[in-house]
C-alpha positions, 0 to 999 in steps of 0.5 A: 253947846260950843264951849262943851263942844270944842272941850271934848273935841279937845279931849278926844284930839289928846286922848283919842282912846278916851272915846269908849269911856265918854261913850259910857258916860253918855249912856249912863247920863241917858238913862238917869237925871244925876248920878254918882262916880260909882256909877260910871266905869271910869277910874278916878284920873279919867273923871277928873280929867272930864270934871276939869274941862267941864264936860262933867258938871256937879249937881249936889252930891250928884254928877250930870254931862253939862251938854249931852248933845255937844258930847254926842256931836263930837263923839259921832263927828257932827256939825254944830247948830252954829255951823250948820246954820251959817248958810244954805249956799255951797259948803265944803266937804267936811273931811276929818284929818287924824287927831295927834296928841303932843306925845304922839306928835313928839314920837313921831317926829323922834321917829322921822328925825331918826329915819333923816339920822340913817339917811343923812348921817353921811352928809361930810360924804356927799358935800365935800367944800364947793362940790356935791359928791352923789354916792354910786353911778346913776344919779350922775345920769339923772344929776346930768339931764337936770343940769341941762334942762335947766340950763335950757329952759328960760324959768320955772314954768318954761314947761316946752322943755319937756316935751323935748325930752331924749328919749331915753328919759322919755320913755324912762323916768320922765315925772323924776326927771321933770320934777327934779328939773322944776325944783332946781329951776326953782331954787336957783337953775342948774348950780342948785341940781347938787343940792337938790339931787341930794337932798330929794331922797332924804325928803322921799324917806321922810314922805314915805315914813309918814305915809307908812304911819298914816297906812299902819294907823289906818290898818291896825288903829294901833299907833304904837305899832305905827311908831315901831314900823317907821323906826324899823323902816329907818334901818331897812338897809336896801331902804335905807341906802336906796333913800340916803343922802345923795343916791338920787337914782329912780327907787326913791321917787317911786316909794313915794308913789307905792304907799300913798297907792296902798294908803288910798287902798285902805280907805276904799275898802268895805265900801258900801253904797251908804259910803258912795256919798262920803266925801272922803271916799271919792278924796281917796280916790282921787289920791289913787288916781294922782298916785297910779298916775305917779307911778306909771310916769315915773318908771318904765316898768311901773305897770307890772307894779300897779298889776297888783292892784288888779290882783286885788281886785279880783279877790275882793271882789270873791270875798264881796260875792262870798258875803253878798256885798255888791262888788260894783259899789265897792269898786266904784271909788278904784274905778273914778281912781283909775280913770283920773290915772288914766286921764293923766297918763293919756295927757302926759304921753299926748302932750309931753311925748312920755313913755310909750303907749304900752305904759303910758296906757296902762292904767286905761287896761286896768281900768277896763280889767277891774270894770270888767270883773265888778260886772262879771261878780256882780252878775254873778251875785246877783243870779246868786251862782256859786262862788267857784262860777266867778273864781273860774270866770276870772282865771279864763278871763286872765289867760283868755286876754294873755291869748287876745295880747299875744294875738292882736298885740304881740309886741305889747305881749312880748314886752310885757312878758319881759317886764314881768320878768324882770320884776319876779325873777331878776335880783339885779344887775349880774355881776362878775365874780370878784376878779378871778381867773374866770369869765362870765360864763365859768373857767377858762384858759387859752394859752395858760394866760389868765384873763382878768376879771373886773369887779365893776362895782355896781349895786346889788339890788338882791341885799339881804334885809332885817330879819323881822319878828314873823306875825300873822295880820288877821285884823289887816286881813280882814280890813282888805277882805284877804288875808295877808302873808308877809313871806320871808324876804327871801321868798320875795323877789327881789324887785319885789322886795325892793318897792314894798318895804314900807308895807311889810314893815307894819308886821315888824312894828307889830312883832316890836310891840307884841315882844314889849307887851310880852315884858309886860311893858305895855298893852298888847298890839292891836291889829282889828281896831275899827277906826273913823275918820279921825283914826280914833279907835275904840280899843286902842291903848292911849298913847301916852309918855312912859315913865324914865325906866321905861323909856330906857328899857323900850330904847335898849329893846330898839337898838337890839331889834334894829342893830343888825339892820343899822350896821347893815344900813351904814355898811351899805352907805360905805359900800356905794359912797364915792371913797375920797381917794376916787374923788380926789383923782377925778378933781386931778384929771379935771384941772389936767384936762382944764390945762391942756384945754381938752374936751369930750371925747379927748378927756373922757374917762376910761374905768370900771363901769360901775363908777363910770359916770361919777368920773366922766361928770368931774372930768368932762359933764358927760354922765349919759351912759357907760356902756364904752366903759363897760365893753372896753375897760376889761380888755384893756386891762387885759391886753397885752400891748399898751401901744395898739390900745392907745392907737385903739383908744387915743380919739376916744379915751382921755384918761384911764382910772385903775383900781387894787384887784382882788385876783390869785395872779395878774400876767406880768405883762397885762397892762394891768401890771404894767400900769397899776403895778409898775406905773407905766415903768419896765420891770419883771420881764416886760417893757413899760408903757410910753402913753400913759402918764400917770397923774394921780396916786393916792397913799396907798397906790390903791388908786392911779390915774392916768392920761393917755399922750402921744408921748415923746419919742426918743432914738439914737444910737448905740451897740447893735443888739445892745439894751438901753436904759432910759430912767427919770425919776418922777414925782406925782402928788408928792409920791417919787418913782423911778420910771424907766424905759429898755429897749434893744437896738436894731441891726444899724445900732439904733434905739427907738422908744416913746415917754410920756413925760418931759425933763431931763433922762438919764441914758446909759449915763448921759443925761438926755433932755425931753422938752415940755410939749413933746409928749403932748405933741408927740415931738421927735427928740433925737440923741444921735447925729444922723440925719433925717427922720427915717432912712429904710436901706433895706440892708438888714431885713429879717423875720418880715421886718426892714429895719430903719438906720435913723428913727427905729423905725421897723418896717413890718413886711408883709405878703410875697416881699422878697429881697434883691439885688438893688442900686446900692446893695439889696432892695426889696420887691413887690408882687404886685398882688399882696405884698406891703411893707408898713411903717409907724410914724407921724407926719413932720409939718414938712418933709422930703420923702426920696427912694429908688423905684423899678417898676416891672409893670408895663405901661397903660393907658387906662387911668384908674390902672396906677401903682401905689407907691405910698400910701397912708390912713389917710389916703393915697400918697405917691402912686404912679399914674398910666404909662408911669407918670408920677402922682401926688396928693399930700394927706392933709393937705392937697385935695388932689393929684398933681402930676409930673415927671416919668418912672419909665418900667424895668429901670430904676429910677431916682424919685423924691417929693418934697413939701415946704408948707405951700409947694409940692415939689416932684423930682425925678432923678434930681430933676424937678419935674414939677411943682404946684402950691397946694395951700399951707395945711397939717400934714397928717398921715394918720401916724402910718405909712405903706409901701407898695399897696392899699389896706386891703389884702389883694388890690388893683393898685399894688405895686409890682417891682422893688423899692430900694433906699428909702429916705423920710427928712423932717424938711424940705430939701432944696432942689440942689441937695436933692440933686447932690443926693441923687449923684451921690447914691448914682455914682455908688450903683452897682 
């Protein structure tokens, strides 16, 4: 029996459609002892074929089945005599997997090999030399915690690393992230992450591929429309590129979860109590609970995907009332399934702390919800009510435990009611229009000026799909007991669309098959092939090799029906690819940041939001969010002022990437037209930017980025009123330009502007040098003979500003400051309430800071009532204590107050502080009154300085009376240059 028995197992594993034929052998066999090939309805290729094998024996003239019982064992799939004999003790389950033959394994792995083809043919893309290049923005998130979980844990199986997950992947996408993490500890720890985060979707496509195989065999029995449907999955567009090569973001770890949940749901359906001690089913049902487990820790929001299943339930359960089937039985297997789920979900949220209780106990809710309907159509069936009596009972029990939800559990409610939402109704992330004049919420002017817009750059998870050969599934239908509607794709939701392409692209694989029968190029398509446990089907055609012009013939059919979708496919990989000129200038600022040694935040990049983390994970490893980009980017392309950006942004931002904008008309004097335009230069009306350094250009000018530096400071002298020109040609990635800078001079002829590189410039045709650290130091280069670092005479103040005579300077003047008549010339005064008087300009390590004060405010005795002299970002500076004493404390540098000497009220006085890097000296009226070490620290003002008042608008402390001849030395000066100074300024006093 054996040998009969492993050759028509054999046959049948080959030509699977030859069972029917054997069948009929078999019967004829029965009723006669020998019969003739006349007899049986078999053509002469197929009796051969059983004559060969010796499956058929001749006897004379005459033909008879050698082992009629071997063939019928084989045919109805059981155990040998051999077999069944081997023991009594246990034995495992016999589970019979699908029989392949050598052609349809061949064009099945031609279709698989095509699917990786479509993902994969951008591979020069992703690897570029020593880097892995990821296409889009989010698998930088997940590249970034698996690079660090791997780097934490201490091996393969260090799984306390995941109970310690952030809590944005905890509740997020924790099963990707952890499985991601233990393949790359695998295969080498965190310098394989690239690799294994690029190549994972490609391996999720081909998974899916397969099952989707295995599912369309499994509903139609026709592996010809199976082939059709895995080919056409290859060029699904929002498929393809959501699986391509390097796009490791969540979707393509939860495909995998979707079609093995819909290919056990296959297996458990017409279940009857004859099935429940098969084996195979409860298998299935395992595999529902391994794969709703999967799902629901993989994605957040993957409950309201797994509340189809309760969907269809309930209406299998309808269709099993409606033809007297016991719906408790067919339910059983999903029940053991949803319990295995929830078993895994509990012991992943109890031990690991993933997702919150509301996902994490999703599967124990349906678990709760399918029981409850299997009993109530149970009852129902069993009282023999009428079908509507359970179509009502499920619609109340569905809105009766809405109510239950709203009531008892309101926040579970409200945040189920949001995932719903965003699965039915969101398409996407909503994305500004292509950078025109408008803002999100439509048209609008202010002041005529025109508000850029920025196209961020992100995916559009609402793409448009193939359109497919439309068809009706009546033999699915009746496999699910429902009869399925595949809608348009624009009929679906979006996120809907998105997670189920897999199983509405079976109705494309049959509409392919069902057009090549109709060109008479093979048999028509199955759909209600009843097939066993092998996939073996009885009315199947057999899947065999076509002869050369049909093969050529069902290719040009393929590439006509697939076409559109794979220009869409490759379009949509160039869409999300990172462009090589992107990449190129992140490679640039990471060597600049290397040079100058920064580290986050000092190097982190400024850019659209949607190429954010691929930027920010070149340049510094920091790929966690975007949402800084995201509130900051366009505002700073928008404002008008380069200066209080950089002010704004110089902690926090290292670099700033900006790209061609699609816009009708940029403001001239936006820093996108500054920057992008003019690289930073003056022209077209508007100065340049002295902060930003441009670093990278690519051929086009498409592409720049800059660093922002403090930049140099340059000043001297010339004509009042009188603009100057500053220029230095500038050479970046082989690229030369001429950057320049205008500025006008003050009252006192003096020029004050800032550049951000160093070498030689040229001004008004002599040539000024800028050393190599100044403009990341933000050094002073001076080009005059004056001397000093400021010098406020308070002779030439107009329209709020008191212009400098040394360093340009320009004190703005703010509040109830009025000029008058002063010790040499005019000084201004001070309220007392709000006036101020505020100034730009960093702290020299050390200094000598003089000034003429009148104080009107009569003295007191209580010590918090002093006077604010000077103050500074950082902190009080110079204040005069009770009854006028003189208190000191250097910003950076003291801790506390030193006093000493006396501003006596309704005098002027000559008053100067000096710092030589340890001592504090106090002079009053050339005088030292005082001095104290106080430590050798950096001095930091924090690049500001206000005379006469604290930072808010009315204070205790502000200063009542007037300031004249204010004076700022890079240097300590000695106490007999400060006395020189004091009697030459007192012999000059009016």
């Amino acid at each position: 029996m054996t040998d009969v028995r492993e050759a028509t197992d054999d046959l049948l594993a080959e030509k699977p459609a030859l069972e029917s034929d054997l069948r009929e052998v078999l019967a004829v066999d029965e009723r006669t002892d020998n019969w003739t090939f006349d007899e049986v309805p078999l053509d002469s290729g197929t009796f051969g074929e059983l004559v060969s094998r010796d499956i058929v024996v001749k006897d004379g003239d005459e033909y008879e089945i050698a082992d009629p019982d071997a063939v019928r064992a084989s045919l109805d799939g059981e155990e040998t005599d051999s077999e069944s004999d081997l023991g009594e003790g246990p034995s495992l389950p016999s589970v019979s997997l699908p029989s392949v033959s050598r052609v349809e394994a061949g064009a099945l792995a031609g279709a698989l090999a095509f699917v990786a083809l479509m993902r994969a043919y951008v591979f020069p893309s992703v690897f570029r030399g020593e880097y892995v290049v990821l296409p889009s923005n989010d698998p930088y998130y997940y590249r970034y915690w698996v690079e660090r979980l791997a780097a934490e844990a201490t091996g393969v199986f260090d799984f306390s690393v995941l109970s310690g997950l952030p809590a944005e992947v905890a509740k997020g996408e924790p099963l990707m992230v952890a499985t991601l993490w233990w393949l790359t500890n695998l295969l080498g720890g965190a310098d394989a992450a690239g690799w294994v985060l690029a190549l994972y979707p490609v391996v999720s496509a081909l998974v899916v591929a397969a099952l989707t195989y295995a599912l369309v065999v499994r509903l139609t029995g026709d592996r010809r429309v199976a082939l059709a449907a895995v080919v056409l999955l290859a060029v699904i567009p929002a498929f393809a590129y959501r699986t391509g090569l390097g796009f490791a973001d969540h979707h393509a770890f939860d495909y995998p979860w979707l079609v093995l949940t819909a290919l056990s749901l296959v297996w458990l359906a017409d279940v009857v109590r004859e099935d429940l001690s098969d084996t195979r089913r409860w298998l299935a049902a395992g595999v529902l609970g391994v794969a709703v487990a999967g799902q629901v820790l993989a994605w957040d929001a993957s409950p309201i995907i797994i509340g189809a299943l309760g969907v269809y339930v309930a209406v299998r359960v309808a269709a099993d009332v409606r033809d007297d089937r016991s719906p408790l039985v067919a339910s059983a297997p999903i029940l053991a399934g949803l319990a295995l789920a929830s078993v895994l979900s509990h012991l992943a949220h109890a031990g690991f702390g993933w997702h919150t209780d509301m996902v994490a106990y999703s599967p124990a809710l349906m678990l709760v919800g399918v029981l409850v309907v299997s009993l109530f159509g149970e009852a129902v069936r069993q009282m023999d009510m009428p079908g509507f009596v359970l179509g009502t009972g499920e619609v109340a029990g569905a809105l009766t435990g809405l109510v239950l939800l709203q009531t008892f559990l309101p926040a579970y409610a409200s945040k189920l009611s949001g995932r719903v939402s965003f699965l039915l109704f969101k398409s996407g992330r909503p994305r500004p229009s292509r950078c025109s004049p408008a803002g999100r919420r439509g048209p609008r002017r202010t002041n005529t000026r025109t508000r850029l817009r920025v196209d961020t750059g992100g995916s559009d998870a609402g793409a448009g799909e193939l359109a497919r050969l439309p068809t009706t599934a009546p033999g699915v239908a009746r496999r699910l007991h429902v009869r399925l509607v595949f809608p348009r794709a624009g009929d679906v939701p979006a996120p809907v669309r998105r997670r189920t392409h897999a199983v509405r692209r079976g109705t494309g694989g049959y509409g392919f098959v069902a057009f090549v029968a109709k060109l008479d190029l093979t048999s028509s398509p199955v759909l209600d092939a009843r097939t066993d446990a092998g996939g073996r089907s009885e009315t199947t055609p057999s899947l065999e090799l076509p002869d050369r012009g049909t093969v050529t013939a069902l290719v040009v059919l393929l590439l006509l029906v697939s076409s559109a979708g794979t220009v869409q496919t490759a379009v949509r990989h160039e869409q999300v690819k990172i462009v090589d000129d992107k990449f190129r200038s992140s490679v640039a600022m990471d060597a600049y940041s290397e040079q100058q040694e920064l580290e986050y935040p000092d190097n982190y990049v400024l850019t659209k939001w949607g190429r954010n983390r691929m930027y920010n994970y070149f340049v510094n490893g920091e790929a966690k969010s975007y949402r800084f980009a995201e509130r900051h980017y366009e505002p700073f392309l928008q404002s008008r002022s380069p200066k209080a950006q950089y002010q704004k942004l110089r902690d926090k931002v290292g670099f700033v990437v900006t790209t061609d904008l699609d816009v009708p008309r940029v403001p001239k004097d936006s820093n996108y037209a500054r920057l992008h335009q003019r690289r930073g230069s003056a022209g077209r009306g508007a100065s340049g930017s002295g902060h930003y350094r441009m670093m990278y250009e690519n051929n086009d000018g498409s592409v720049k980025a800059f660093a922002l530096v403090p930049g140099a400071r340059v000043y001297g002298n010339a004509t009042s009123g009188q603009t100057v020109t500053i220029s230095k040609q500038v050479e970046v990635d082989g690229k030369s330009f001429t950057y320049r800078r205008k500025v006008e001079s003050n009252p006192y002829g003096v020029f004050s502007t800032t550049v951000p590189y160093a070498g030689a410039y040229s001004v008004e045709g002599a040539t000024m040098t800028v050393p190599k650290d100044a403009p990341e130091t933000g050094g002073n280069v001076k080009w005059h003979d004056r001397t000093g670092v400021a010098h406020w005479p308070f002779e030439k103040v107009s329209d709020g500003t008191a212009y400098d005579a040394v360093g340009g300077h320009s004190a703005t003047l703010r509040g109830s400051v009025d000029t008058v008549k002063g010790p040499n010339g005019r000084a201004i005064s001070f309220d007392g309430k709000n006036a101020s008087a505020t100034a730009n300009l960093s702290a020299p390590s050390r200094f000598t800071v003089s000034m003429w004060v009148k104080s009107t405010r009569s003295g007191s005795t209580k010590d918090r009532e002093y006077q604010l002299l000077l103050k500074s970002k950082n902190g009080n500076f110079v204040a005069l204590s009770p009854y006028g004493v003189v208190s000191v404390r250097v910003p950076g540098v003291a801790t506390s107050n030193v006093r000493a000497g006396r501003v006596p009220s309704g005098t002027w006085t000559y008053l100067a502080v000096a710092y030589n890097g340890t001592h504090q000296n106090i002079y009053v009226n050339g005088q030292l009154a005082g001095t104290q070490r106080i430590g050798n620290g950096i001095v930091d003002w924090g690049g500001q300085l206000r005379f006469g008042n604290d930072y808010r608008v009315r204070n205790a402390h502000a200063f009542e009376g007037a300031i004249d001849e204010v004076r700022i030395d890079g240097r300590a000066l000695s106490p007999g240059e400060v006395q020189q100074r004091y009697e030459a300024q007192n012999a000059t006093r009016g």
